[in-house]
N, CA and C atoms as an extended XYZ file, in Angstrom:
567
Properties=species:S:1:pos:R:3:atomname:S:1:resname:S:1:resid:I:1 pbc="F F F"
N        43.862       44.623       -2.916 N   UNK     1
C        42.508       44.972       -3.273 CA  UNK     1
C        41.917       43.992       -4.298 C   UNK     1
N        43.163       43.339       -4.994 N   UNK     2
C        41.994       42.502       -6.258 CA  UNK     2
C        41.944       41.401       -5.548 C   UNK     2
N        42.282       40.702       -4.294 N   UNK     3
C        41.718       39.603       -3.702 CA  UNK     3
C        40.036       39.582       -3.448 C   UNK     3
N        39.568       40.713       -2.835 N   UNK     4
C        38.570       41.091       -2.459 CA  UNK     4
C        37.235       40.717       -3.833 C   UNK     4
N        37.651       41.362       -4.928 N   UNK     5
C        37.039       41.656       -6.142 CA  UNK     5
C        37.019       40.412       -6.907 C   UNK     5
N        38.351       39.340       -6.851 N   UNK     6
C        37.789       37.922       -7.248 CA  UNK     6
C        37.128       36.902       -6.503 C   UNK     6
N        37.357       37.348       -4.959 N   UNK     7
C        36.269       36.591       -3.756 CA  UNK     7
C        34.805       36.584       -4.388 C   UNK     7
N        34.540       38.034       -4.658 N   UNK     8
C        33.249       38.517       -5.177 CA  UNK     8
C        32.464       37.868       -6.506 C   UNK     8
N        33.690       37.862       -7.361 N   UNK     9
C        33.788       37.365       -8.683 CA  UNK     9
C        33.630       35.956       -8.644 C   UNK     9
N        33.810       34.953       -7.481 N   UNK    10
C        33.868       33.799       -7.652 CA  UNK    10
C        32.570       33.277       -7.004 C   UNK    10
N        32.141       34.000       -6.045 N   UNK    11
C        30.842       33.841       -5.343 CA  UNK    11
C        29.550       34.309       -6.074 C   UNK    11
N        29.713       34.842       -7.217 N   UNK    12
C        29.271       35.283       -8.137 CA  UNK    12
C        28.618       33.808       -8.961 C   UNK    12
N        29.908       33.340       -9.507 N   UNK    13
C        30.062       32.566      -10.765 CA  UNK    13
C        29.367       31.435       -9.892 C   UNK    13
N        29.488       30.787       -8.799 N   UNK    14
C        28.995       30.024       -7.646 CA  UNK    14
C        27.502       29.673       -7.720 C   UNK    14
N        27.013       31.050       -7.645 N   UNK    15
C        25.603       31.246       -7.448 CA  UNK    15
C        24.929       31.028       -8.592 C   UNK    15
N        25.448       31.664       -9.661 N   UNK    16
C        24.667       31.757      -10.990 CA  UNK    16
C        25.274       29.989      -11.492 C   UNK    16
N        26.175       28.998      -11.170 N   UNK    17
C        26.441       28.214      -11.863 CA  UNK    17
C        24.987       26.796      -10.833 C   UNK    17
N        25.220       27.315       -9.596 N   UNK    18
C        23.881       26.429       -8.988 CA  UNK    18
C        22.550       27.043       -9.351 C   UNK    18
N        22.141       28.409      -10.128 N   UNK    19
C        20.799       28.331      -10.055 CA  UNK    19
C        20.581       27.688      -11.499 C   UNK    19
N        21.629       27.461      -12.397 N   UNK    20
C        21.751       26.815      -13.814 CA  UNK    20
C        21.647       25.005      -13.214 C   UNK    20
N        21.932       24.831      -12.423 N   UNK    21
C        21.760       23.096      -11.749 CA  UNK    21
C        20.697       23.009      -10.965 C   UNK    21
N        19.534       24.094      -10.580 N   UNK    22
C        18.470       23.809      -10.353 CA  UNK    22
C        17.924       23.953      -10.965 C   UNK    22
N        17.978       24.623      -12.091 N   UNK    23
C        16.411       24.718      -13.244 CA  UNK    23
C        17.334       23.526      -13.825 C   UNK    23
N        18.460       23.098      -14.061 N   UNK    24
C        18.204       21.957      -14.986 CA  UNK    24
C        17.405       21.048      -14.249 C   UNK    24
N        17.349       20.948      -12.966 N   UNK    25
C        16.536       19.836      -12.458 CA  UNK    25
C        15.238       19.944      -11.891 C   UNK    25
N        14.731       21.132      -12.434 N   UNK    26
C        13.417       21.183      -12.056 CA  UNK    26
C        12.499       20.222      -12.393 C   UNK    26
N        11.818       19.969      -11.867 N   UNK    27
C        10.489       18.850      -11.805 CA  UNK    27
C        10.324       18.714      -13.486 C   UNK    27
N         9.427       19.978      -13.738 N   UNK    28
C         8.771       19.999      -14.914 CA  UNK    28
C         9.805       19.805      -16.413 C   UNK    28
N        10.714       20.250      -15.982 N   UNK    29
C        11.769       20.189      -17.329 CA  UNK    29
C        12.245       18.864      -17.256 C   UNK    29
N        11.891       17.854      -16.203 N   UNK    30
C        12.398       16.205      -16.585 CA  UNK    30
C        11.224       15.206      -16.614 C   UNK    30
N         9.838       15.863      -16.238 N   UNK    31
C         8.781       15.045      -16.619 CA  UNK    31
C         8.457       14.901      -17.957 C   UNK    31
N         7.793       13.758      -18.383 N   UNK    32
C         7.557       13.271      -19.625 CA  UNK    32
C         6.444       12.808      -20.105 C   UNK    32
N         5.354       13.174      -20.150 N   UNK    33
C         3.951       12.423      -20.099 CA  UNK    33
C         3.857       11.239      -20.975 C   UNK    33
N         2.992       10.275      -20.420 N   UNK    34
C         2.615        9.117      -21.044 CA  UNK    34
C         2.461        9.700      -22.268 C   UNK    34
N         2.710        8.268      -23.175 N   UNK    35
C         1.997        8.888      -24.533 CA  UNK    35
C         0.439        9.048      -24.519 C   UNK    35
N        -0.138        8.445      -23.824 N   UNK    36
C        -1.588        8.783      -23.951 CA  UNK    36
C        -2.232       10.479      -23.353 C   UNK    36
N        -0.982       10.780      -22.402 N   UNK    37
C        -1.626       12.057      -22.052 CA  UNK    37
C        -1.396       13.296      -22.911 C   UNK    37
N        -0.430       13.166      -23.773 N   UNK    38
C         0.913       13.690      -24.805 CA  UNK    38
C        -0.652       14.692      -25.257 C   UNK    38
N        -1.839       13.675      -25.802 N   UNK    39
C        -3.049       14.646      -26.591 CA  UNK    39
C        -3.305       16.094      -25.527 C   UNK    39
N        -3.433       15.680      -24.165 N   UNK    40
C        -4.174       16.311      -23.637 CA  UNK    40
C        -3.320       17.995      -23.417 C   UNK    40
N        -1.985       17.803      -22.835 N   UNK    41
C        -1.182       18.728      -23.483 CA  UNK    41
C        -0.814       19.637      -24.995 C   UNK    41
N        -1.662       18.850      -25.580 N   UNK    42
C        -1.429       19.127      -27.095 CA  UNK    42
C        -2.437       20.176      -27.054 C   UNK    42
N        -3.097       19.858      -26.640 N   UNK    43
C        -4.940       20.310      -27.051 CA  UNK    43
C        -4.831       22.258      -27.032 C   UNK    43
N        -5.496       22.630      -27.698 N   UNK    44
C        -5.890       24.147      -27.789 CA  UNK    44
C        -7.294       24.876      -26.837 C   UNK    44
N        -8.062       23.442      -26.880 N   UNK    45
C        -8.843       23.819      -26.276 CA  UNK    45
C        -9.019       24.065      -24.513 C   UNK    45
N       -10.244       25.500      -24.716 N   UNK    46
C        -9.916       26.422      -23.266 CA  UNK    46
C       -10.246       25.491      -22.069 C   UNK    46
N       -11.210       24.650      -21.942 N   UNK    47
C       -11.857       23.228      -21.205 CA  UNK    47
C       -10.886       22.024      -21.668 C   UNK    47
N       -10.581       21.304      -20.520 N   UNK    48
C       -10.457       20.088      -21.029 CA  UNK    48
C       -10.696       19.369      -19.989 C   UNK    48
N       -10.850       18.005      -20.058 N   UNK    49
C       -11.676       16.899      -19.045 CA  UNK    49
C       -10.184       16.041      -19.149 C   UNK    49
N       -10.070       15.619      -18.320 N   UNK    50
C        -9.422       13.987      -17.950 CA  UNK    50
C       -10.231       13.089      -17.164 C   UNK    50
N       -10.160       11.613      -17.992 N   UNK    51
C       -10.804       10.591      -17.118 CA  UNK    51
C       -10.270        9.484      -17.568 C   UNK    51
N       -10.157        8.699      -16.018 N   UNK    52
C        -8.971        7.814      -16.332 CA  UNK    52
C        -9.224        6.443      -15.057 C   UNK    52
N        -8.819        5.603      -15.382 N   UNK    53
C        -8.904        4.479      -14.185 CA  UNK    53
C        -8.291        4.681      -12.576 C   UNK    53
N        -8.383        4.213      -11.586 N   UNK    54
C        -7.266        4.563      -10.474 CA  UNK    54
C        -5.858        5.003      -10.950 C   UNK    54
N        -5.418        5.409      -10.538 N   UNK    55
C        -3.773        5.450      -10.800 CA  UNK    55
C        -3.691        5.830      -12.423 C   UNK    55
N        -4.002        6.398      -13.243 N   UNK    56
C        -3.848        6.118      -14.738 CA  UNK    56
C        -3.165        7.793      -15.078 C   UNK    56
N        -2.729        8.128      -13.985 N   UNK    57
C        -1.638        9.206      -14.313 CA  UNK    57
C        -2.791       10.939      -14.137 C   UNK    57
N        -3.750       10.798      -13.931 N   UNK    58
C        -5.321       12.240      -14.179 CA  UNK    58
C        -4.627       13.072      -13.321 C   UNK    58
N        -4.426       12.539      -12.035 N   UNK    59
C        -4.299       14.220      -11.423 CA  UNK    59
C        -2.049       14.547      -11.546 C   UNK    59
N        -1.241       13.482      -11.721 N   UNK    60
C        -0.333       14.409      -12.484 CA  UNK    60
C        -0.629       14.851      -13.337 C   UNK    60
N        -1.337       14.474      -14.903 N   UNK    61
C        -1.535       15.256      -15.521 CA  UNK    61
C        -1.370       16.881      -15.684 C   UNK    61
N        -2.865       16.991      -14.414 N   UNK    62
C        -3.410       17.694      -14.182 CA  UNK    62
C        -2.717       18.687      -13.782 C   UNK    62
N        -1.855       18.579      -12.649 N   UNK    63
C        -0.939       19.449      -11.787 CA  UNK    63
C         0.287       19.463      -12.258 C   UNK    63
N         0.650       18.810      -13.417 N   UNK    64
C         2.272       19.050      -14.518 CA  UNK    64
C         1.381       20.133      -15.063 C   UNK    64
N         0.276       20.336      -15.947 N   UNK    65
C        -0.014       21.287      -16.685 CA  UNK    65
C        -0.556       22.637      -15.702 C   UNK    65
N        -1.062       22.531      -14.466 N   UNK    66
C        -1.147       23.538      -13.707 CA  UNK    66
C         0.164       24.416      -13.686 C   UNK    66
N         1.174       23.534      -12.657 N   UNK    67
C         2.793       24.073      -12.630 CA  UNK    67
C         3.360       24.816      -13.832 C   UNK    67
N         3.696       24.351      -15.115 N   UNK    68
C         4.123       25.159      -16.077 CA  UNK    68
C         2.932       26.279      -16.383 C   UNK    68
N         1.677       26.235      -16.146 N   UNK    69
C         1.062       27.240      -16.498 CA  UNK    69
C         1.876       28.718      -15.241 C   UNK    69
N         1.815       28.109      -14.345 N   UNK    70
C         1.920       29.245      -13.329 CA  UNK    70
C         3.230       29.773      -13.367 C   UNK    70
N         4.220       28.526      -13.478 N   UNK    71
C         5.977       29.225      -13.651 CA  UNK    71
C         6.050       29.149      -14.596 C   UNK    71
N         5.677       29.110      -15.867 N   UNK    72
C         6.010       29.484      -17.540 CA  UNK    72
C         6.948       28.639      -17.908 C   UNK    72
N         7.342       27.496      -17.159 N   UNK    73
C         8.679       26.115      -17.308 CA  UNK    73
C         7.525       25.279      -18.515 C   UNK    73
N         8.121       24.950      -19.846 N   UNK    74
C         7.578       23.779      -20.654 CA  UNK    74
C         7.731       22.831      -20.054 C   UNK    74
N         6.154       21.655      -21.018 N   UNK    75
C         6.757       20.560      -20.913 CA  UNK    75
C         7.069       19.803      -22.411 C   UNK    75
N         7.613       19.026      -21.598 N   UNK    76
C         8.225       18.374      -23.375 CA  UNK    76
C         7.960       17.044      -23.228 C   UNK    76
N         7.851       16.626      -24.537 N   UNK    77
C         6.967       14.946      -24.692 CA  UNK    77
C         8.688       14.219      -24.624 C   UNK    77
N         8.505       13.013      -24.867 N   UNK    78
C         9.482       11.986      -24.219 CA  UNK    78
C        10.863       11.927      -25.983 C   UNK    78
N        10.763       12.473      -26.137 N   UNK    79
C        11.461       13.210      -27.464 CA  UNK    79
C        12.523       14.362      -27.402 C   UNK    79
N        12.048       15.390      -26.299 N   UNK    80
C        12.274       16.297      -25.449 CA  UNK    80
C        11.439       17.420      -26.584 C   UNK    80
N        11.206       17.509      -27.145 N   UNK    81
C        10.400       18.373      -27.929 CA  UNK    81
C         9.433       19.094      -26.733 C   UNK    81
N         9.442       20.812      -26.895 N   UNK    82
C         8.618       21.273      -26.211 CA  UNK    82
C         6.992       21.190      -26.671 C   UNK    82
N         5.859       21.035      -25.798 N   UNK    83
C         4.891       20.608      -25.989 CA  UNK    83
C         3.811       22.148      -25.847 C   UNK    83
N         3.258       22.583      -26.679 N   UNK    84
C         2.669       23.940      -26.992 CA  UNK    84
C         2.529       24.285      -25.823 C   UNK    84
N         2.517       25.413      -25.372 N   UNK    85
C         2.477       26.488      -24.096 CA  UNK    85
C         1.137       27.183      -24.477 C   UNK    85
N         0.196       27.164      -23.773 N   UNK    86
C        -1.080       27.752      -23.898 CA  UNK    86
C        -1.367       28.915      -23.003 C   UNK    86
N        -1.023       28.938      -22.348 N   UNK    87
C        -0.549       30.439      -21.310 CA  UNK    87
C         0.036       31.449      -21.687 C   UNK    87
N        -0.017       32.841      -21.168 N   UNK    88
C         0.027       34.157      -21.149 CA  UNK    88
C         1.887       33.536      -20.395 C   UNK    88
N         2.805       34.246      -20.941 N   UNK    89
C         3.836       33.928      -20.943 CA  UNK    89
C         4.510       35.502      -20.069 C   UNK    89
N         5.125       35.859      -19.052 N   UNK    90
C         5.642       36.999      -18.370 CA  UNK    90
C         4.311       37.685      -17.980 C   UNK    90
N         3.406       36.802      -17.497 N   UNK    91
C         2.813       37.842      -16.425 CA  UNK    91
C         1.712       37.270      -15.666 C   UNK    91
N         1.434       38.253      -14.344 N   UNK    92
C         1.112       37.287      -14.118 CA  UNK    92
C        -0.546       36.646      -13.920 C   UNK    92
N        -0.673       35.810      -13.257 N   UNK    93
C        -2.338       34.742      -13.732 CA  UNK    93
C        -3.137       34.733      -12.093 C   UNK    93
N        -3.793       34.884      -12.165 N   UNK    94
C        -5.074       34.224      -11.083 CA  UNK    94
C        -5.737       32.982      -11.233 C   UNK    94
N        -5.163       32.471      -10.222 N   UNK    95
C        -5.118       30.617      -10.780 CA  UNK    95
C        -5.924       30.589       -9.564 C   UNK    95
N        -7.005       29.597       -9.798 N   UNK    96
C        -7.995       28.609       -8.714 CA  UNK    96
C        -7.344       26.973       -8.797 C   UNK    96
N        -7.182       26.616       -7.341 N   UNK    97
C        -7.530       25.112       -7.760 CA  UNK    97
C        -8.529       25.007       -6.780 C   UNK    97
N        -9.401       23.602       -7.653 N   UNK    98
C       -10.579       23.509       -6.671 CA  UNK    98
C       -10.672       21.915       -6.454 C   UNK    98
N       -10.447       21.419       -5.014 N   UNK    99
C       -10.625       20.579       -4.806 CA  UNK    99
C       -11.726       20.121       -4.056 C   UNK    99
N       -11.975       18.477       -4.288 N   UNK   100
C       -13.357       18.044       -3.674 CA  UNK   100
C       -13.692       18.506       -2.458 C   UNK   100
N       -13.066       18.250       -1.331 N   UNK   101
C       -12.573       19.102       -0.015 CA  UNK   101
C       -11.364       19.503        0.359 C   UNK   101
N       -11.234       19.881        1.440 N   UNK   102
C       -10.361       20.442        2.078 CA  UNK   102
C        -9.077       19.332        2.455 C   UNK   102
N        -9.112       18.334        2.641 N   UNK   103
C        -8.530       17.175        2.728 CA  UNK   103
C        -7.899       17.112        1.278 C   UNK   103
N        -8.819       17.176        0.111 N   UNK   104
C        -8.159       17.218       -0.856 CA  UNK   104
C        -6.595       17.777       -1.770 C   UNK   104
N        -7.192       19.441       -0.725 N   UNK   105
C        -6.279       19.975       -1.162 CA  UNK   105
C        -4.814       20.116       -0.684 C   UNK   105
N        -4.752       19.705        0.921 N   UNK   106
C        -4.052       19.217        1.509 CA  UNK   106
C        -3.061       18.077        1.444 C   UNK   106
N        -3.597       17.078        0.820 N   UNK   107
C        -2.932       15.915        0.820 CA  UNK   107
C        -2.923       15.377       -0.661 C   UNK   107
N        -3.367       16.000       -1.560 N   UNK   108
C        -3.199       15.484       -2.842 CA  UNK   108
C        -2.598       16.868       -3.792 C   UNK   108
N        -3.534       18.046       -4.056 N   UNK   109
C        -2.859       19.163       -4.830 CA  UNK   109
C        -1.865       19.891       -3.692 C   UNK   109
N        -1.816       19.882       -2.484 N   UNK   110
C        -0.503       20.884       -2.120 CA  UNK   110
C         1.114       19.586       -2.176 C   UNK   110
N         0.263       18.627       -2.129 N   UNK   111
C         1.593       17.319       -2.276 CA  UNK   111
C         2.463       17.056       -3.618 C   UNK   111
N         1.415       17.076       -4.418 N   UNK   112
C         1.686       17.611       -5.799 CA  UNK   112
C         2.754       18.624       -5.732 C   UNK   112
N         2.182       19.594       -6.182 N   UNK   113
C         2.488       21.129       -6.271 CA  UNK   113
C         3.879       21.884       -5.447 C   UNK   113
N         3.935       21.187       -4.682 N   UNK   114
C         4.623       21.609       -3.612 CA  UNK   114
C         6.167       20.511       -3.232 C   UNK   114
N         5.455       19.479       -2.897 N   UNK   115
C         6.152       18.851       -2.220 CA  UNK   115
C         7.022       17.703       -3.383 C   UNK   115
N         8.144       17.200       -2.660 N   UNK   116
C         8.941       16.224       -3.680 CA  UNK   116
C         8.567       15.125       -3.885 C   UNK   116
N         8.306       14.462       -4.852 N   UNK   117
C         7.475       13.387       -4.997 CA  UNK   117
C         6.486       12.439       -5.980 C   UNK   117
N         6.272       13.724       -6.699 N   UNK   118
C         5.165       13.619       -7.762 CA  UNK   118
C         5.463       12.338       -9.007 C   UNK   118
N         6.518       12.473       -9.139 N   UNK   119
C         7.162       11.153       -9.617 CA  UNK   119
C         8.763       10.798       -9.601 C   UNK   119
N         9.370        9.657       -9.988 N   UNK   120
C        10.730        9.187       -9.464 CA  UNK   120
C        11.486        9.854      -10.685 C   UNK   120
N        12.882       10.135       -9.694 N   UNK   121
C        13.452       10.548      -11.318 CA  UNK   121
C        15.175        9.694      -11.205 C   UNK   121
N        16.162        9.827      -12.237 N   UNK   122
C        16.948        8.415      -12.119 CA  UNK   122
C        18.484        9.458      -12.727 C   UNK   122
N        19.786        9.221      -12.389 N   UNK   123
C        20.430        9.684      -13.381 CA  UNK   123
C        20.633        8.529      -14.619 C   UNK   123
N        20.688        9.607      -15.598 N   UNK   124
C        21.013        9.050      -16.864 CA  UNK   124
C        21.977        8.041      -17.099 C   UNK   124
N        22.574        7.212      -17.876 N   UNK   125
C        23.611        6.276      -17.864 CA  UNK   125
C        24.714        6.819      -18.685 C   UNK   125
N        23.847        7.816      -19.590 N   UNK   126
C        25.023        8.418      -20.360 CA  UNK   126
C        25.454        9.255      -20.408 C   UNK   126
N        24.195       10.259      -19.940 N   UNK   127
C        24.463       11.752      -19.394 CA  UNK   127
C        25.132       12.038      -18.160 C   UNK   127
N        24.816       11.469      -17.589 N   UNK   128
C        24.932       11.489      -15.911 CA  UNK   128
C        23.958       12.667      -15.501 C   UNK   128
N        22.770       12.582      -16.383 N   UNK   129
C        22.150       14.052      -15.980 CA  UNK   129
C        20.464       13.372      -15.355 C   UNK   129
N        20.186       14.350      -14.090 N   UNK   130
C        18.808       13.795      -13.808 CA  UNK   130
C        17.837       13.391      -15.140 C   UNK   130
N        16.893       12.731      -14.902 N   UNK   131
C        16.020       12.934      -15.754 CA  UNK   131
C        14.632       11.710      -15.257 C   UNK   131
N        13.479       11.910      -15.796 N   UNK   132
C        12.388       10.900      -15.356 CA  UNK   132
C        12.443        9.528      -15.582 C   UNK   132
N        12.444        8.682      -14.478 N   UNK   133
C        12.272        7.458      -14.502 CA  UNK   133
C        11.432        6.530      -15.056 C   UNK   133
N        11.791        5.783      -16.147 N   UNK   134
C        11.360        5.313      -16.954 CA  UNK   134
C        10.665        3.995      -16.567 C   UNK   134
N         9.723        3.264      -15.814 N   UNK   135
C         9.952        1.737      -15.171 CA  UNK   135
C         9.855        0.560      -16.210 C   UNK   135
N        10.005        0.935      -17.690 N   UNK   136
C        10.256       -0.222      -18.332 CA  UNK   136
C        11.655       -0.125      -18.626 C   UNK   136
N        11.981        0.876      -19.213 N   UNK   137
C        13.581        0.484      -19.532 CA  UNK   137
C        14.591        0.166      -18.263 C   UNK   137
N        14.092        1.021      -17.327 N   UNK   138
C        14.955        1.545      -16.042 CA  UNK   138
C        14.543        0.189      -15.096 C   UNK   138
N        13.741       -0.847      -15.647 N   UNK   139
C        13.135       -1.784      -14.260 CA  UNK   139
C        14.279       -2.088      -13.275 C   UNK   139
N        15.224       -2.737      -13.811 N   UNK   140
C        16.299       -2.722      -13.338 CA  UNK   140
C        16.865       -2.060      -12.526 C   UNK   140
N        17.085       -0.595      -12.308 N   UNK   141
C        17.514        0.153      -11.373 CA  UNK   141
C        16.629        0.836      -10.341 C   UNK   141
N        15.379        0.339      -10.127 N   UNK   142
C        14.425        0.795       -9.441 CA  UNK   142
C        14.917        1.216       -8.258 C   UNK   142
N        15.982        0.780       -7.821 N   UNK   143
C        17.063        1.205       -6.579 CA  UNK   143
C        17.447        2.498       -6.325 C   UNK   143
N        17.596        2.663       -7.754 N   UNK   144
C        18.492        4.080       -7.734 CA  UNK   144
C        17.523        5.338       -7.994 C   UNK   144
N        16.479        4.977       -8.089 N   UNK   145
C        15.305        6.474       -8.204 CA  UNK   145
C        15.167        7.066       -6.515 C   UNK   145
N        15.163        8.004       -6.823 N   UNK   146
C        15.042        9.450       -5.992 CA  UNK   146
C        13.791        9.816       -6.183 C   UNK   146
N        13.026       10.719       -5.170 N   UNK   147
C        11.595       11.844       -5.803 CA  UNK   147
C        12.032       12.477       -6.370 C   UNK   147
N        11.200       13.143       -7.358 N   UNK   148
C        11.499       14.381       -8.411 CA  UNK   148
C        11.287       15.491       -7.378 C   UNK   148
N        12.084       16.336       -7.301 N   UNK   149
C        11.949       17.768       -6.599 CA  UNK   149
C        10.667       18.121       -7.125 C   UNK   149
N        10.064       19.784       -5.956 N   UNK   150
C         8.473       19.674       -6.196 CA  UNK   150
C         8.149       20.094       -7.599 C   UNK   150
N         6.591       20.226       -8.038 N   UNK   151
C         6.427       20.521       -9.399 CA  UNK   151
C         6.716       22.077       -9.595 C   UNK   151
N         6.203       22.880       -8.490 N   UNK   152
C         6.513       24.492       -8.804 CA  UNK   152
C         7.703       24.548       -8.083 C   UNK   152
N         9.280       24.850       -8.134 N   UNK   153
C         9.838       24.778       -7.025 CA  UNK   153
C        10.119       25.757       -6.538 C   UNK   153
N        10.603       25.311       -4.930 N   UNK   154
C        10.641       26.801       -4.154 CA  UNK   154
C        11.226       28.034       -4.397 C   UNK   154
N        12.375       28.016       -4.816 N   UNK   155
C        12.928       29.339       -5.164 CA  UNK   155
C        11.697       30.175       -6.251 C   UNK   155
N        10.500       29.530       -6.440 N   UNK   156
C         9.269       30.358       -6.678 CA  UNK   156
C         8.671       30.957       -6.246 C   UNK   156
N         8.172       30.468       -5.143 N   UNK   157
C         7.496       30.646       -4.292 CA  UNK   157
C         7.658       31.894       -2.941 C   UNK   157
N         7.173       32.384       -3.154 N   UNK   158
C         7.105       33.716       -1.979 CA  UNK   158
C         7.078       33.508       -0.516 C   UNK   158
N         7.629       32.790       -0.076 N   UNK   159
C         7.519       32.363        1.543 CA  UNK   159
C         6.165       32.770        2.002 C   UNK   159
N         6.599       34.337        1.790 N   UNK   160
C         5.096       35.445        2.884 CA  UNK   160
C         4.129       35.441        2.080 C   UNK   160
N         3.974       34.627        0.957 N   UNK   161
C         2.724       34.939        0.564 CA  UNK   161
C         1.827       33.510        0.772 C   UNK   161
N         1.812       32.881        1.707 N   UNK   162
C         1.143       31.741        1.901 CA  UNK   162
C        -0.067       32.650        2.737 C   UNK   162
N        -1.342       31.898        2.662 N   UNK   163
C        -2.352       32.331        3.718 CA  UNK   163
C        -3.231       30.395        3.756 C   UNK   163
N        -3.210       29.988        5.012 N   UNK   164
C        -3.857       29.101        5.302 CA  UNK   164
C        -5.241       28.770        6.222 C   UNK   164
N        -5.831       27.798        5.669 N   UNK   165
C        -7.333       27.220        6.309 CA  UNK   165
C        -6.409       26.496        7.323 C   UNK   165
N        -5.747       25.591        6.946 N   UNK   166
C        -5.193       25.298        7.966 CA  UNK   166
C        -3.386       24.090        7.913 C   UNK   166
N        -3.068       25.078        8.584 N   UNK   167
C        -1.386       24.873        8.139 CA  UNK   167
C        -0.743       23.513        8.534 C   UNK   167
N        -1.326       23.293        9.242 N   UNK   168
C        -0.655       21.597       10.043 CA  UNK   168
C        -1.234       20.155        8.719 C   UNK   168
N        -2.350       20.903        8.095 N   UNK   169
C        -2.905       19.863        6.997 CA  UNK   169
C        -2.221       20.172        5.457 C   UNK   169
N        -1.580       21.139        5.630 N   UNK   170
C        -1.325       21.709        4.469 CA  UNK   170
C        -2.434       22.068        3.202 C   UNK   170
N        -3.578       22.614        4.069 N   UNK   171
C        -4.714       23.037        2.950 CA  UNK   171
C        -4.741       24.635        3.393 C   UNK   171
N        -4.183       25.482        2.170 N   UNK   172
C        -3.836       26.667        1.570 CA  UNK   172
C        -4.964       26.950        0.938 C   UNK   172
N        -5.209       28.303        1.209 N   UNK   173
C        -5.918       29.273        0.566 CA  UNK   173
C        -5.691       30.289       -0.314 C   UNK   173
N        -4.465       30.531        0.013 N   UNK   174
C        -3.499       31.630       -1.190 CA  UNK   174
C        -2.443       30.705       -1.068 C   UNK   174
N        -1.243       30.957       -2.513 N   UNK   175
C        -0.332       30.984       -2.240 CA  UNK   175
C         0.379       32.016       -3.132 C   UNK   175
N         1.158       33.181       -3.029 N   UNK   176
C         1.798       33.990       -4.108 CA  UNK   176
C         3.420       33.047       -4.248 C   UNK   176
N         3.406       32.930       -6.124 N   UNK   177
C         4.744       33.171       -6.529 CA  UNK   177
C         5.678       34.425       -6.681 C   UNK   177
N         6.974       34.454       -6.854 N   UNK   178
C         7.598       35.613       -6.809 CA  UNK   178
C         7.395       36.231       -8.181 C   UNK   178
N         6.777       35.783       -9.633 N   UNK   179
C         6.632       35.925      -10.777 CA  UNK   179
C         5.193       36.778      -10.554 C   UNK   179
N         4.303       36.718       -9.846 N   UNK   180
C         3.010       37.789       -9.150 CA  UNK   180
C         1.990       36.671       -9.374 C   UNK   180
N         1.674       35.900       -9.495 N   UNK   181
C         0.849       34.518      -10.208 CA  UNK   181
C         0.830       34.504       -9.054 C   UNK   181
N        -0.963       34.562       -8.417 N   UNK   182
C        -1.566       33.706       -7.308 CA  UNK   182
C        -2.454       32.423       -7.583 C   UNK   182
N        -2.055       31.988       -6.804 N   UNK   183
C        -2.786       30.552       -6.475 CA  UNK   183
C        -3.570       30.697       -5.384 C   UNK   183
N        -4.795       30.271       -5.662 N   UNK   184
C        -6.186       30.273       -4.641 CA  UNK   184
C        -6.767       28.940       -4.326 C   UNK   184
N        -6.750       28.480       -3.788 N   UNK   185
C        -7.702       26.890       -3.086 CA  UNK   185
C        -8.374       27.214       -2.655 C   UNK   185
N       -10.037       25.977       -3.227 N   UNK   186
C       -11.072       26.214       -2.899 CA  UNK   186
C       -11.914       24.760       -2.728 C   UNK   186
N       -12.643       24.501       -2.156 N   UNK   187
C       -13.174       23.686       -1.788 CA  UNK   187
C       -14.363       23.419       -2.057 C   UNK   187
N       -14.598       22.201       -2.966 N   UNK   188
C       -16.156       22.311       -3.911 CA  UNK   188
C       -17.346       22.102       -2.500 C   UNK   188
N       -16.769       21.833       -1.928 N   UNK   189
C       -18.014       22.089       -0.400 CA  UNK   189
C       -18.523       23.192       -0.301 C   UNK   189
């Protein structure tokens, strides 16, 4: 009979020791914002604007601080210091995103948000532990970067609670997390 009970016991320790190796590697707990965006995270205030050149980092920004708002995951500046949490913490939110169109939301915030990619991430040299890819120190190993798993990740996410405009584009209209936090897409059209 105690074969049975340490089978149990070990499939146990199994489970709980991989969901401790996916939050260590969640997206948001190894991103690092530029120092220039470091303010915008800082900020208290309920509005805030980003504006920035092509490529100058605006809509990660944007969708690192969406993600921890919705799964309550910090972020931390390149120090690892956690970076103030401005959100209602255990419960849950009615979140809009609103993109220019429908295309938008499809191919830029559900790519984001969702999908792996948002930026490269590298193991450590000393840790051996994931973490965000650095391209000045790291130029050198540009080889060895991977995508960062998505920004909200799935074991969040409610399978059945997706509702789509249209599913083959990946532009979502709901999406429920398992934490009760909906996400709504909308289309400034």
């Amino acid at each position: 009979m105690a074969e049975p009970i340490q089978n149990e016991t070990a499939r146990r320790i199994a489970r709980v020791a991989k969901e401790l190796q996916d939050r260590k590697t969640d997206a948001l707990r190894m991103f690092r914002p530029m120092e220039q965006q470091v303010p915008f995270f800082k900020s208290k205030a309920q509005e805030r604007v980003l504006r920035g050149g092509n490529r100058s980092g605006k809509t990660m920004c944007a969708c690192a601080e969406f993600a921890s708002a919705v799964t309550g995951i910090p972020i931390c500046d390149n120090f690892g210091n956690e970076l103030p949490f401005n959100w209602p913490r255990n419960k849950p939110l009615n979140t809009w995103i609103i993109g220019y169109d429908q295309n938008h939301i499809g191919k830029t915030m559900y790519r984001y948000l969702f999908m792996p990619g948002s930026f490269q991430i590298i193991r450590d040299k000393e840790t051996n532990e994931w973490r965000a890819f650095n391209p000045i120190a790291d130029a050198n190993r540009r080889d060895e970067c991977r995508p960062a798993p998505p920004l909200i990740p799935p074991r969040l996410v409610d399978n059945s609670g997706w509702a789509w405009e249209d599913k083959a584009n990946r532009v979502f209209s709901v999406c429920r997390l398992k934490n009760g936090t909906e996400i709504r897409a909308f289309s400034s059209k």
